[in-house]
Backbone as a ProteinNet text record, in pm:
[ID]
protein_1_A
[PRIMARY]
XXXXXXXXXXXXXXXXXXXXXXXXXXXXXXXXXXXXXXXXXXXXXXXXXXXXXXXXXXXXXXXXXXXXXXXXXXXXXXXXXXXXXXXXXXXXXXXXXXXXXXXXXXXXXXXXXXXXXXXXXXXXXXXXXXXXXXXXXXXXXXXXXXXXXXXXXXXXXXXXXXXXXXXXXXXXXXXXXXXXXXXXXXXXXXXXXXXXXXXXXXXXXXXXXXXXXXXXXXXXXXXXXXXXXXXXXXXXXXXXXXXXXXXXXXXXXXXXXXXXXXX
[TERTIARY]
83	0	86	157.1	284.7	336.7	363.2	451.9	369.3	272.6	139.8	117.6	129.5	93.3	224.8	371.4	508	496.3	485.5	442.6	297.5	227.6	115	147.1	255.8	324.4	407.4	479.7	611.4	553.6	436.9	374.3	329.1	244.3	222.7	295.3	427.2	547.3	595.6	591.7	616.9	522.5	404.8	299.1	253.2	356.6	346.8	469.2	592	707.9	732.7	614.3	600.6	467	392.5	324.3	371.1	454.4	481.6	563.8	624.5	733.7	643.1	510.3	383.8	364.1	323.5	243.1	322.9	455	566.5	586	575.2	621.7	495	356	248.5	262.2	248.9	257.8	336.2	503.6	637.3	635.2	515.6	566.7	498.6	602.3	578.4	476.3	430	299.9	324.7	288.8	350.7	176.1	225.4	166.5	230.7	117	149.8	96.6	154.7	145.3	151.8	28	-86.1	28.6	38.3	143	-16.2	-14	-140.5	-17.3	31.3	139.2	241.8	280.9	451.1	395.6	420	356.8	524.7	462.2	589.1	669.5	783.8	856.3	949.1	1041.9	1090.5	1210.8	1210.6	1290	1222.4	1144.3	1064	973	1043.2	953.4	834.6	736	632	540.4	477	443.4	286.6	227.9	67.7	1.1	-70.3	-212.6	-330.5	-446.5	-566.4	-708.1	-771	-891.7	-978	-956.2	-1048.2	-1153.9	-1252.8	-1442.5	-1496.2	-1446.9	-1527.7	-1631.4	-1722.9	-1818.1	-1864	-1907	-1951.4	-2059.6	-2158.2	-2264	-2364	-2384.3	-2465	-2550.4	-2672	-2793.3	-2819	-2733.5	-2802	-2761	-2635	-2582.5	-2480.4	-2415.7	-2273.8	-2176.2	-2104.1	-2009.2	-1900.8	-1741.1	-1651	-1573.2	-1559.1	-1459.3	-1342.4	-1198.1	-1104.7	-1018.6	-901.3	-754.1	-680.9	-625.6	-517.1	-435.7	-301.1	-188.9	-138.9	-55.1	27	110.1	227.6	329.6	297.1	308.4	286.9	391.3	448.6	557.1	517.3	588.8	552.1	689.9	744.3	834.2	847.3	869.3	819.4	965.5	928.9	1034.2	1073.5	951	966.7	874	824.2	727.7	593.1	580.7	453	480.2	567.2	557.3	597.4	481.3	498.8	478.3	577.4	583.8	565.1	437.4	421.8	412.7	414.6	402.7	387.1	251.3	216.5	271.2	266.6	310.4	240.8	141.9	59.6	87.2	146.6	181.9	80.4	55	-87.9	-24.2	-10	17.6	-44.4	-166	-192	-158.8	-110.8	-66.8	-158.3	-110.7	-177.1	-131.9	-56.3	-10.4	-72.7	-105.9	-123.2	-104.8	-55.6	19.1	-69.4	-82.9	-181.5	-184.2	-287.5	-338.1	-462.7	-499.2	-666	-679	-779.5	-804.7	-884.8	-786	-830.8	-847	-962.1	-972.7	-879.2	-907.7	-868.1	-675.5	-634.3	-512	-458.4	-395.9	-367.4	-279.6	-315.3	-271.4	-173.4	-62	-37.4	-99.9	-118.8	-157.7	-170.7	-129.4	-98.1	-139.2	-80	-234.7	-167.5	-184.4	-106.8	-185.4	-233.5	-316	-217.9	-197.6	-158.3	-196	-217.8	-294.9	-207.8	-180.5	-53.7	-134.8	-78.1	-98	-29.9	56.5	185.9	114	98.5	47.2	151.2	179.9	259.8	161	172.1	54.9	145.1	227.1	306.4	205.2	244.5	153.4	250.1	173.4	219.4	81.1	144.2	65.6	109.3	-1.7	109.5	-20.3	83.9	52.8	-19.4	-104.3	-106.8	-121.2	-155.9	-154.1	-49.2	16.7	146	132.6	-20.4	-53.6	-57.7	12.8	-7.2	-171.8	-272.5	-385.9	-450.6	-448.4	-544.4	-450.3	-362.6	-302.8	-420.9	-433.9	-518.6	-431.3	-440.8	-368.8	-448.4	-393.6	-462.4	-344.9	-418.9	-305.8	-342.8	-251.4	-261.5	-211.7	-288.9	-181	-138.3	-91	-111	-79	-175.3	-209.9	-148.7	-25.5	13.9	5.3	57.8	57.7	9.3	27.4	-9.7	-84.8	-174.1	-251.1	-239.3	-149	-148.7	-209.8	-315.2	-342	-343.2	-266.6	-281.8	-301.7	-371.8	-434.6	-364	-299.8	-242.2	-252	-300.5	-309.6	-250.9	-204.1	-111.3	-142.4	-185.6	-156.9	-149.2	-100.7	-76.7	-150.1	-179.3	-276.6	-200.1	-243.8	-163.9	-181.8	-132.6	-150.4	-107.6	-120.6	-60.8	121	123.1	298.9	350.9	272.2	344.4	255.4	337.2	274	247.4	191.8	136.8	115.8	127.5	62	-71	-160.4	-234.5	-211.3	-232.1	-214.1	-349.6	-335.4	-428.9	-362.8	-387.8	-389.5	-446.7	-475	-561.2	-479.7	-417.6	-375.4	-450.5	-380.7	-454.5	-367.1	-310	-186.3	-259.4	-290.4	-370.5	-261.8	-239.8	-171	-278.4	-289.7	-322	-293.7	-353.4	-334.5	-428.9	-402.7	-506.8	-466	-554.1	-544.1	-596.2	-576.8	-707.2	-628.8	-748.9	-681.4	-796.3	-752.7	-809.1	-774.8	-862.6	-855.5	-858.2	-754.8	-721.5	-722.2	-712.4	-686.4	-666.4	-564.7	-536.9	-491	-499.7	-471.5	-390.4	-272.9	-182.9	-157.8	-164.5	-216.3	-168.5	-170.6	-101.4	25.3	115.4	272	357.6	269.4	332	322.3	453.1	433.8	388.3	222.8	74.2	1.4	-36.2	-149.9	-285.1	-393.5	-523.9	-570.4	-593.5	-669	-766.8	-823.8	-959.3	-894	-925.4	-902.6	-1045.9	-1084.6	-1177.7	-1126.9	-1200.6	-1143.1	-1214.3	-1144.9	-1195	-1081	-1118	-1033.1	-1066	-1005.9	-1037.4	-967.6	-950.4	-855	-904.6	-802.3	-818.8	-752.6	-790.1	-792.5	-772.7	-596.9	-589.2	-535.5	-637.9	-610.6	-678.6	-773.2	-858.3	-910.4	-837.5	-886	-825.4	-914.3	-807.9	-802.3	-708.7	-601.8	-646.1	-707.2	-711.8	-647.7	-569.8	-479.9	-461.9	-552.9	-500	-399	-384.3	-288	-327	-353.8	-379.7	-317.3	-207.6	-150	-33.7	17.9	96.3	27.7	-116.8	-147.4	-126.9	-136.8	-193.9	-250.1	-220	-246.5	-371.5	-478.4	-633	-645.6	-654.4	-663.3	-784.6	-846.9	-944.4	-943.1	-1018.9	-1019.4	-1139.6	-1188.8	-1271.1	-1306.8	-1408.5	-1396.5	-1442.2	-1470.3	-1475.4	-1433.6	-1408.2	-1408.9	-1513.4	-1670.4	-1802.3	-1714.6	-1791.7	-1803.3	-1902	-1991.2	-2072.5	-2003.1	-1911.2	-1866.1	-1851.8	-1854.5	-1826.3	-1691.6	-1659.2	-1538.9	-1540.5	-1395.6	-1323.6	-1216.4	-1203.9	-1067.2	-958	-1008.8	-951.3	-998.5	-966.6	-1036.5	-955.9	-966.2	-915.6	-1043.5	-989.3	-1062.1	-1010.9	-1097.5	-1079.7	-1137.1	-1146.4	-1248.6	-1181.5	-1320	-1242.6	-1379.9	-1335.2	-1427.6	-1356.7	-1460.2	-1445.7	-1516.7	-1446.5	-1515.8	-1475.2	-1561	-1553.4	-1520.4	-1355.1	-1301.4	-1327.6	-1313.9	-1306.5	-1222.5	-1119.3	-1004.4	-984.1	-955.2	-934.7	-754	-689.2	-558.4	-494.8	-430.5	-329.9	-137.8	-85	21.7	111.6	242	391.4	467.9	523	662.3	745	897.4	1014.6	1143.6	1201.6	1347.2	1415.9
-120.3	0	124.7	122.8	254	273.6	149.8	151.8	203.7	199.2	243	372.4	437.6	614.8	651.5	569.6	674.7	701.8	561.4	590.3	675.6	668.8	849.2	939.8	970.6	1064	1128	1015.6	1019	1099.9	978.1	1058.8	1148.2	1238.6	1376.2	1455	1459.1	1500.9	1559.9	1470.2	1436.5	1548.8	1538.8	1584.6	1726.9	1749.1	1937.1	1953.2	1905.2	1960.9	2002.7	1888.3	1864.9	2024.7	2027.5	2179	2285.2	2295	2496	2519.4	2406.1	2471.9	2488.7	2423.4	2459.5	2625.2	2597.4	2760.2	2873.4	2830.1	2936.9	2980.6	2908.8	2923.2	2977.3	2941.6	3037.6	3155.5	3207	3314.2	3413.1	3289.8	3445	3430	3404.5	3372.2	3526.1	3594.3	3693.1	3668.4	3839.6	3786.1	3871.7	3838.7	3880.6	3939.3	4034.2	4125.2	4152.8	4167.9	4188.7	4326.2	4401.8	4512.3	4549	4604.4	4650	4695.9	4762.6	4863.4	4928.4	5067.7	5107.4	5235.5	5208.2	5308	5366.6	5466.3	5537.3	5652.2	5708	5865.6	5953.4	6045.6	6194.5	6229.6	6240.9	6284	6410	6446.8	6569.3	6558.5	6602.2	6596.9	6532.2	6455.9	6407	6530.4	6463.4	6592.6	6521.6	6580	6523.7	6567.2	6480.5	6550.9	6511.9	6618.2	6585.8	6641.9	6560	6631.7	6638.9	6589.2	6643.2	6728.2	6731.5	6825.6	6891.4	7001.2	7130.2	7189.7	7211.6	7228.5	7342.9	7465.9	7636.3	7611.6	7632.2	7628.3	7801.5	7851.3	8003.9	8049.9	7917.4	8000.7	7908.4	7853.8	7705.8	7696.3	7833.4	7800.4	7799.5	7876.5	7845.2	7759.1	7681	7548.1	7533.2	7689.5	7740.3	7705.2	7610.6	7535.1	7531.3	7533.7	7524.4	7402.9	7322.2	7158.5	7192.4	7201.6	7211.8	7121	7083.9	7032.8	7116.6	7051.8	7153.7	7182	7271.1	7287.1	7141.3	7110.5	6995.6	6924.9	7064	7066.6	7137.9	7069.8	7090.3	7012.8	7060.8	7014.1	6997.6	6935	6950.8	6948.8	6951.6	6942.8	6941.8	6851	6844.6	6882.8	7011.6	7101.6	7049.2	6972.8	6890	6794.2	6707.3	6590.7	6685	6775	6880.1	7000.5	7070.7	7143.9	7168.9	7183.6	7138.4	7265.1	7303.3	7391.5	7325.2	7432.7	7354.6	7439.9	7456.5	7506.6	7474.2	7536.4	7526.8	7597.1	7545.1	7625.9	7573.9	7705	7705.6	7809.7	7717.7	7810.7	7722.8	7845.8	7814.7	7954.1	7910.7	8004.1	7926.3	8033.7	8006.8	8091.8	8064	8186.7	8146.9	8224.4	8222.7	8330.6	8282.5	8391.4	8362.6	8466	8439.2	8544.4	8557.2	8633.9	8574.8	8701.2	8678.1	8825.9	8826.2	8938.9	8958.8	9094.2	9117.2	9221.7	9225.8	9281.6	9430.1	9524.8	9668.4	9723.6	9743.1	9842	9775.3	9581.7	9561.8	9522	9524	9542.7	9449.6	9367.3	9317.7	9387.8	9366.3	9439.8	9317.8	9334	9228.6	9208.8	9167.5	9174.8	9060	9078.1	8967.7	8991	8934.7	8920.2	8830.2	8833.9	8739.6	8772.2	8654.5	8635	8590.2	8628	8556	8549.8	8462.2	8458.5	8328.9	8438	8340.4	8352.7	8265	8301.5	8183.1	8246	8197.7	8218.1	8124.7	8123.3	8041.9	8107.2	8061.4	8059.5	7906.5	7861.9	7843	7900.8	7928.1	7871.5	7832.8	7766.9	7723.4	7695	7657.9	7542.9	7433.3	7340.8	7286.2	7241.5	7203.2	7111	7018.9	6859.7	6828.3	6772.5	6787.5	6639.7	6539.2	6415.7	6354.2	6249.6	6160.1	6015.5	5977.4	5892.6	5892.6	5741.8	5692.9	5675.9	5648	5595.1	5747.9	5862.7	5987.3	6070.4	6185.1	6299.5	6401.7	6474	6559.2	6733.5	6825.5	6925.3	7074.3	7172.6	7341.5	7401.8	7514	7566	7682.2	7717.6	7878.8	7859.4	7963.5	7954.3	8079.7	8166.3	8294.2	8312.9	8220.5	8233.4	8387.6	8399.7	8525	8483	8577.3	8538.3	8662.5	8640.9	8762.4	8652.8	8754.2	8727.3	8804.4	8784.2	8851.5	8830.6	8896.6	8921.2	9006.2	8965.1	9064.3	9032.6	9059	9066.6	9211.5	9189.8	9244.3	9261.1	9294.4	9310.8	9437.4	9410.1	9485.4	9489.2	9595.6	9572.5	9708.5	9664.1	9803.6	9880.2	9976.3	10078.6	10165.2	10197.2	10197.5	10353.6	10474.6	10592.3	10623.5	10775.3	10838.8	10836.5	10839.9	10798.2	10708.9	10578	10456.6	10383.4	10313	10201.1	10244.1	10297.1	10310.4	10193.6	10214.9	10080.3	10128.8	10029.8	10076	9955	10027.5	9876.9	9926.1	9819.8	9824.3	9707.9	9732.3	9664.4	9656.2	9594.3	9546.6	9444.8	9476.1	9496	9421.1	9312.3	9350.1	9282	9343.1	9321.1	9319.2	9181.2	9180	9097.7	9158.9	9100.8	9033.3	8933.8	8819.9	8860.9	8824.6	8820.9	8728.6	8671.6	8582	8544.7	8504.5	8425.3	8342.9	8216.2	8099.5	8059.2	8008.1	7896.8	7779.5	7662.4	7512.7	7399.2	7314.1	7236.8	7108.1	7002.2	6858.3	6767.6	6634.7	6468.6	6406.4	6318.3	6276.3	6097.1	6008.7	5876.7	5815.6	5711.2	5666.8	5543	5505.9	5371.6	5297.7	5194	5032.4	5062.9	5007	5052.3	5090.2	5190.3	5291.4	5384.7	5469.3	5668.2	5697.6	5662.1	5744.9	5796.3	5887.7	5974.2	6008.4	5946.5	6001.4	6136.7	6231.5	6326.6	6441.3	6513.1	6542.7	6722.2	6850.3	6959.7	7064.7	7099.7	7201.2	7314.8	7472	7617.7	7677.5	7796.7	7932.4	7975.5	8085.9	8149	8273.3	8376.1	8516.3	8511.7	8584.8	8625.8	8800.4	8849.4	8982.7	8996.3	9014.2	9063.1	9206.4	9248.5	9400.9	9441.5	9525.7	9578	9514.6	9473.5	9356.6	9465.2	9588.3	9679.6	9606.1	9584.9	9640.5	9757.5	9773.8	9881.9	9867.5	9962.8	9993.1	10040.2	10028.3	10139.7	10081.1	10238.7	10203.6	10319.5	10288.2	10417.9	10389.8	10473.2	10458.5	10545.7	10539.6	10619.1	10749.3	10695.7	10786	10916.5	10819.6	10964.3	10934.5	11031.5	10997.1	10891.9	10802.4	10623.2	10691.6	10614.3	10648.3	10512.7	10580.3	10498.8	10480.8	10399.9	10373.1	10231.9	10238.3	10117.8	10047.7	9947.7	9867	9757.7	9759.9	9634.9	9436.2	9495.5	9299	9382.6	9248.4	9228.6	9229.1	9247.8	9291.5	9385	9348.9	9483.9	9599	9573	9683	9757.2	9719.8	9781.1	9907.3	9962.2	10128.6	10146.3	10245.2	10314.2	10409.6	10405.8	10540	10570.5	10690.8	10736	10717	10708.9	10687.1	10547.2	10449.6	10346.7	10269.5	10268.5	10164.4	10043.3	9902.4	9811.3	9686.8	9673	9493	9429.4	9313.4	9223.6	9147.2	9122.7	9020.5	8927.8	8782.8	8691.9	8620.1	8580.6	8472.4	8380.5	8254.9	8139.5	7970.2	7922.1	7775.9	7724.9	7645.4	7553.5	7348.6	7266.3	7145.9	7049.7	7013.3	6943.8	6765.1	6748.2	6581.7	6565.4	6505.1	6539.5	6371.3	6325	6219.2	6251.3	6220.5	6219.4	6178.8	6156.2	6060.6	6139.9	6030.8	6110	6037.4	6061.1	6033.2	6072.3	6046	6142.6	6245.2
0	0	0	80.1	137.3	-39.3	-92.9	-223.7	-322.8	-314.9	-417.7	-410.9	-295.9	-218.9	-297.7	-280.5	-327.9	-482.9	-546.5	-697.7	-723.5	-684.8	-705.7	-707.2	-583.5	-554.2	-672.3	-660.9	-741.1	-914.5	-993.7	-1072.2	-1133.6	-968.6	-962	-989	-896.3	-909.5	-1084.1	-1123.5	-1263.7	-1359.3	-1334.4	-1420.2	-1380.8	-1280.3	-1203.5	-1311.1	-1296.4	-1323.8	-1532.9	-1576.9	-1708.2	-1725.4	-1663.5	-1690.7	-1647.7	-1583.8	-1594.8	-1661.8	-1678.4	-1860.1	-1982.7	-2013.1	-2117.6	-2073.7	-1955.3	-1889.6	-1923.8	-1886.5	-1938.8	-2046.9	-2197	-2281.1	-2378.8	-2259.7	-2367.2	-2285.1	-2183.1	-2147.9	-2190.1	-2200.1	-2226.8	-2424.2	-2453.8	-2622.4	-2725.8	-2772.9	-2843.5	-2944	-2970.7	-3088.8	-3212.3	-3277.8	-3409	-3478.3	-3607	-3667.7	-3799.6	-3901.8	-4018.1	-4063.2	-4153.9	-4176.9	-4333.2	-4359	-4496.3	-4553.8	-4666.4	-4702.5	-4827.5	-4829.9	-4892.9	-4981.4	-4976.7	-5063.1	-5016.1	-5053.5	-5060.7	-5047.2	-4909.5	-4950.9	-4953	-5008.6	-5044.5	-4921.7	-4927.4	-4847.4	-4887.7	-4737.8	-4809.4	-4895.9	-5055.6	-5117	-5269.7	-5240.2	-5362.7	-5435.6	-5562.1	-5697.9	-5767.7	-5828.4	-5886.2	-5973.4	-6044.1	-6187.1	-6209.5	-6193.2	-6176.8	-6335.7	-6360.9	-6416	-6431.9	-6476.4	-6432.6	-6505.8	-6447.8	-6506.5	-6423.8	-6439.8	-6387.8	-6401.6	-6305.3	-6361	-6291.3	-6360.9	-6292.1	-6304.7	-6151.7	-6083.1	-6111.7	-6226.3	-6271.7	-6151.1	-6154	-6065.1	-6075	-5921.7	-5875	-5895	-5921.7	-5925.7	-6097.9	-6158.8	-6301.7	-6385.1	-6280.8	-6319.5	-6456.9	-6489.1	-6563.3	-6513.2	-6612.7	-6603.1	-6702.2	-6640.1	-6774.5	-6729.9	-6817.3	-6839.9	-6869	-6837.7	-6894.2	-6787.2	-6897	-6850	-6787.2	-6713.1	-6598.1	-6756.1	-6680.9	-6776.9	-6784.8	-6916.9	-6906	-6855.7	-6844.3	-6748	-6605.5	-6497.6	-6382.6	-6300.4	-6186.1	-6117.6	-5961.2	-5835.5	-5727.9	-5696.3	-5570.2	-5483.6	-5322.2	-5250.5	-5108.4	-5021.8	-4986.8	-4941.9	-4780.5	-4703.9	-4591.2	-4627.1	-4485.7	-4509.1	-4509.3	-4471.4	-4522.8	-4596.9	-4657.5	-4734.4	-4853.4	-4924.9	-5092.6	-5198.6	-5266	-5364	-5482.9	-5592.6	-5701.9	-5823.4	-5988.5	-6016.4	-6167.1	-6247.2	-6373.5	-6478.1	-6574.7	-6692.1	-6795.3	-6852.6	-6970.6	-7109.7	-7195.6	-7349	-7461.4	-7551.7	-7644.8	-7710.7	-7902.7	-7981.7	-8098.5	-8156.8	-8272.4	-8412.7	-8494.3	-8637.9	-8743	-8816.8	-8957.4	-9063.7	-9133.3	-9293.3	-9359.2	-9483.5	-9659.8	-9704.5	-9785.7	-9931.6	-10041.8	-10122.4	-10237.1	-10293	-10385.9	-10453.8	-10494.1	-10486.2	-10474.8	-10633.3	-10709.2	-10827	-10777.2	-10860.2	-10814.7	-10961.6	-11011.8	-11173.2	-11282.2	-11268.4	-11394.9	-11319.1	-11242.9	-11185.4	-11066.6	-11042.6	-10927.4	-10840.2	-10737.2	-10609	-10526.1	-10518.2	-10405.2	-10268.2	-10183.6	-10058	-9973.6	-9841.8	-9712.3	-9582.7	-9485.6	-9391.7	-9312.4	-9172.3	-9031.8	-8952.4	-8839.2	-8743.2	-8649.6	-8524.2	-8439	-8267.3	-8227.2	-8099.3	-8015.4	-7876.8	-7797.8	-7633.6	-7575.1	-7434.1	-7355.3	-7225.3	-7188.1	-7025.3	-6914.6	-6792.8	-6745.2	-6561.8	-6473	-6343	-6315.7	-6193.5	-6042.7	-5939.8	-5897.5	-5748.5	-5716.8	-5563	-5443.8	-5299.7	-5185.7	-5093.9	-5071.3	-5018.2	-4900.3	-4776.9	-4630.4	-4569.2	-4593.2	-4553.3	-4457	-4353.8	-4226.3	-4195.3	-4279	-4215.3	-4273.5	-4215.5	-4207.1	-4290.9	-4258.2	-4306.3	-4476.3	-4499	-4663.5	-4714.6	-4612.4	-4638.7	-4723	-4625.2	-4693.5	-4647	-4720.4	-4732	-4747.9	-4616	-4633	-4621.3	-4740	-4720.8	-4794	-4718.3	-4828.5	-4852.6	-4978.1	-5012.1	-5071.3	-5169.1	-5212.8	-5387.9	-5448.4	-5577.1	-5649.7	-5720.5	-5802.2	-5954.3	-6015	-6178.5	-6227.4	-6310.7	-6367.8	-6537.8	-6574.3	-6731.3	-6864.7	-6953.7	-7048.9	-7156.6	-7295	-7393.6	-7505.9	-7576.7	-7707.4	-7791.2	-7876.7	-8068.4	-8107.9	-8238.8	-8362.8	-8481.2	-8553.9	-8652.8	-8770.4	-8830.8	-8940.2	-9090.6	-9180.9	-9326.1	-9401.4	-9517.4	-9571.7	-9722.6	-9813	-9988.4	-9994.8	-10137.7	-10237.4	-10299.7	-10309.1	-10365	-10448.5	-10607.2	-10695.9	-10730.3	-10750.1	-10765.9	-10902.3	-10903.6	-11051.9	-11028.4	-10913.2	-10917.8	-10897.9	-10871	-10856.6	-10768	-10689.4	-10590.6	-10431.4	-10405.8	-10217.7	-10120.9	-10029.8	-9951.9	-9826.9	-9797.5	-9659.6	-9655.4	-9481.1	-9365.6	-9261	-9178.2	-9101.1	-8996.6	-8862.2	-8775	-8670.2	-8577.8	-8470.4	-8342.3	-8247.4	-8151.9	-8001.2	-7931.9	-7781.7	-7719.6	-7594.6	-7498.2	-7366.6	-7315.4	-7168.6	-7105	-6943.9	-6812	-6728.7	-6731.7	-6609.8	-6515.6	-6371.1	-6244.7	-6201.3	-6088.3	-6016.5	-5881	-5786.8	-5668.3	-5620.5	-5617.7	-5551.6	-5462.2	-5379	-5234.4	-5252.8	-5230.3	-5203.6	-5104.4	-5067.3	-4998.5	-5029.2	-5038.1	-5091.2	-5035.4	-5072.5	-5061.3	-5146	-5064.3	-5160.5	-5113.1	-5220.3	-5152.8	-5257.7	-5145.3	-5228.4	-5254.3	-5390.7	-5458.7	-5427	-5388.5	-5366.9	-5344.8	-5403	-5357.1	-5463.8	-5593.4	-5650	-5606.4	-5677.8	-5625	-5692.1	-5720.2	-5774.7	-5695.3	-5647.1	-5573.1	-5662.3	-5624.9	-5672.4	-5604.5	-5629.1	-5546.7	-5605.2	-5515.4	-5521.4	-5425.3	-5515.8	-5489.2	-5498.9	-5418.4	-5420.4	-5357.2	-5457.9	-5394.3	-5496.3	-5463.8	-5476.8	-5555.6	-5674	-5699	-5798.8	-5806.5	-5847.1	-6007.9	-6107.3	-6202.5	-6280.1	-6284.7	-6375.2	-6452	-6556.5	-6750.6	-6731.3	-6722.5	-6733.8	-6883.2	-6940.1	-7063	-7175.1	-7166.4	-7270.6	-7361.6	-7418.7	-7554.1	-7662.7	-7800.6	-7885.2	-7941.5	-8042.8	-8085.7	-8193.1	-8275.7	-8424	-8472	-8555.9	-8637.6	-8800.6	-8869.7	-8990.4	-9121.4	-9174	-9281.7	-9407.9	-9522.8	-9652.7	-9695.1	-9827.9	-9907.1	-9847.9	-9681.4	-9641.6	-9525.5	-9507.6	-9445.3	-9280.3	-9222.2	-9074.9	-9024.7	-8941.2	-8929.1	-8838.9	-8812.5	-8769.6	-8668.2	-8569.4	-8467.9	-8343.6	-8310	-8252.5	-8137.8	-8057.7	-7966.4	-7945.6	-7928.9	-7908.3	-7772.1	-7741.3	-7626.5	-7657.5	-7806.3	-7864.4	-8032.6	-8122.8	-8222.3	-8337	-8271.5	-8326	-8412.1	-8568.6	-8607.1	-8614.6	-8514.4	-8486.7	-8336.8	-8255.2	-8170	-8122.6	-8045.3	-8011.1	-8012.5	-8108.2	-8116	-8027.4	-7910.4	-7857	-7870	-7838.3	-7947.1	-7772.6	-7658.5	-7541.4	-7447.2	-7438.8	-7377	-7290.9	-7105.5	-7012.1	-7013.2	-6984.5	-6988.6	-6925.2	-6840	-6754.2	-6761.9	-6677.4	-6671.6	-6544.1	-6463.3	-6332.3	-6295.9	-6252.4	-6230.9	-6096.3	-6023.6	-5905.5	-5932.2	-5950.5	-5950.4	-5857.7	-5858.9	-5716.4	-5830.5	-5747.8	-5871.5	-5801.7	-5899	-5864.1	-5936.6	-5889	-5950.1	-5917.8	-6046	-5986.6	-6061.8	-5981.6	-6021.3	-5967	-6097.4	-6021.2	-6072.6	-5936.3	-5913.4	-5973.3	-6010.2	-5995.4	-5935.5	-5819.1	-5760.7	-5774.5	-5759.8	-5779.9	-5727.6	-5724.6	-5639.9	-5698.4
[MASK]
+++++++++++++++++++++++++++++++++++++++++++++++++++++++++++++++++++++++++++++++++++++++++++++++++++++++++++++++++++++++++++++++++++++++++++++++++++++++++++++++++++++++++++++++++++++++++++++++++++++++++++++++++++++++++++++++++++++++++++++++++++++++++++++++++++++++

């Protein structure tokens, strides 16, 4: 009997000393975690090349609307992990020559003729980051649209006298300076684990058209060039012989813009 109690014992013994090394090794056993990766967001020093399409909000209730593409070339640069300098550049030049000749009393006249219409915009901005997170970059900013708008419209022939060959010209003139200011508010999210950013920009922004006259000027046969100004190209327009002229609009902008960054 005595021998039967030591082996129980003895057993027990056994089957204590075999569990707290289990107990131990779940208790002290590290736990592990896996981790999403939802993209690469911008850091400081990374440059980037966005573009996009832009939708002036004219005026909500009568539901006036303009569709356009951002500029082509557009740049970013992340000056820290939140502050981002960016900046557009928009050039658009259209021409047009012809040379020819027009019939005057039986007579050809030589005569030519150039159209040209340019316009050169600098989209100059400041943006500041506030979340860290890759999932949603939420940031505002500022921008100041500058830039100029040239046309002219030119024609030239000969007008034939008792002493020879004369010329009239005529031209038409308009030299406008841009200005502007908008501010907006963004997000933006970053794709799987390229440096692509989708994002979504809403704001406000102002622009003024300084100098939107044109310039009449014409000369026939040497005389005194005759000059006049206009505020459109109608040819029923009001002529003044003195004319200042602007134009300024505020309009709610809405941008959808995707990213590439790079080093």
């Amino acid at each position: 009997m005595k021998t039967k109690l030591i082996l129980v014992a003895a057993a027990a013994l056994m089957l204590q000393g075999l569990a707290v090394p289990a107990l131990a090794q779940i208790t002290t056993g590290k736990p592990s975690s896996k981790v999403i990766r939802t993209g690469n967001r911008a850091e400081a020093g990374d440059f980037g090349l966005y573009l996009g399409a832009n939708l002036n909000l004219y005026d909500g209730f009568e539901g006036e609307t303009q569709f356009k593409a951002l500029p082509l070339l557009n740049f970013k640069y992340m000056m820290t992990d939140e502050a981002e300098l960016r900046l557009g550049l928009e050039l658009y030049k259209d021409s047009e020559r012809a040379n020819g000749s027009v019939e005057n009393n039986s007579s050809l006249i030589p005569a030519s003729s150039r159209t040209s219409d340019s316009r050169a915009m600098l989209y100059p901005g400041f943006a500041w980051h506030f979340s860290s997170r890759n999932l949603l970059d939420v940031y505002v900013g500022a921008e100041l649209p500058l830039g100029w708008d040239n046309y002219t419209l030119a024609s030239e022939s000969g007008a034939p006298d008792g002493n020879g060959v004369s010329t009239a010209m005529a031209k038409t003139t308009k030299r406008t300076f841009i200005v502007g200011l908008g501010a907006f508010i963004g997000m933006q999210a970053y794709i799987a684990d390229l440096p692509l950013a989708l994002g979504v920009e809403l704001g406000i922004s102002s622009r003024y058209d300084i100098g939107t006259k044109y310039k009449h000027q014409s000369e026939t046969n040497g005389s005194d060039p005759q000059i006049y100004y206009t505020t459109t190209l109608d040819p029923g327009a009001v002529q003044y012989d003195k004319l200042r002229a602007r134009t300024g609009e505020i309009v709610g902008q809405a941008r959808i813009t995707l990213t590439y960054y790079f080093k």
